[in-house]
N, C-alpha and C positions, 0 to 999 in steps of 0.2 A: 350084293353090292361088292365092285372091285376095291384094291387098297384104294385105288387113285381117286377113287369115287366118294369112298369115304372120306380121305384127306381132302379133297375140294369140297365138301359137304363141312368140315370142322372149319377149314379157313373162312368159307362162307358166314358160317355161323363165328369167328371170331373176329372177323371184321364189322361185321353188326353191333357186338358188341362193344367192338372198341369206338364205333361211333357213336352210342348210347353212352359210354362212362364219359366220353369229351364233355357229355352235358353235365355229370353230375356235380363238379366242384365248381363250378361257376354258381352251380342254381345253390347247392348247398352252404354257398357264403349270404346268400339271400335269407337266410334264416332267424337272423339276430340273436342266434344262442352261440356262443363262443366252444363253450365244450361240444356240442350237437356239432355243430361245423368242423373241428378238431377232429374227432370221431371218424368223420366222412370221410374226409379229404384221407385219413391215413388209410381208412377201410379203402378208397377205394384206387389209391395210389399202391397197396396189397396187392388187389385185383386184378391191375396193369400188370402187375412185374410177374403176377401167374399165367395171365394170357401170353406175355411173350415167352414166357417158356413152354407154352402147347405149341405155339406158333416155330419158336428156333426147334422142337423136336421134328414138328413136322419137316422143318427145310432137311433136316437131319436124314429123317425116314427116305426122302426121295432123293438123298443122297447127291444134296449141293447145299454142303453147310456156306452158306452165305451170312455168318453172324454178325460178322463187320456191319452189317446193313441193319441190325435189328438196334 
């Protein structure tokens, strides 16, 4: 596998994910536990701010830091 190859294979796979986490604090306010919901929402607001730092490394690695944009 070339770099390129692989960094289109990470983005792929982080874009997915970030359409998966769009779902999860809407569904996890559906829960009627206050702490349980607390919990999620910060877990997975965590989550986010780690994906875009795979994501801004990547823009990094190919060498057009575009961060303005993230």
């Amino acid at each position: 596998m070339t770099q390129d190859e692989a960094i289109q294979k990470i983005e792929d796979a982080c874009k997915i994910i970030s359409l998966e986490m769009m779902k999860v604090t809407p569904t996890a306010r559906q829960l009627d536990d206050e702490e349980t919901t607390a919990a999620i929402v910060e877990a997975s607001y965590k989550l986010t701010i780690e994906l875009e730092v795979i994501k801004k490394k990547l823009i990094q690695l190919k060498g057009r830091d575009d961060s303005a944009e993230l």
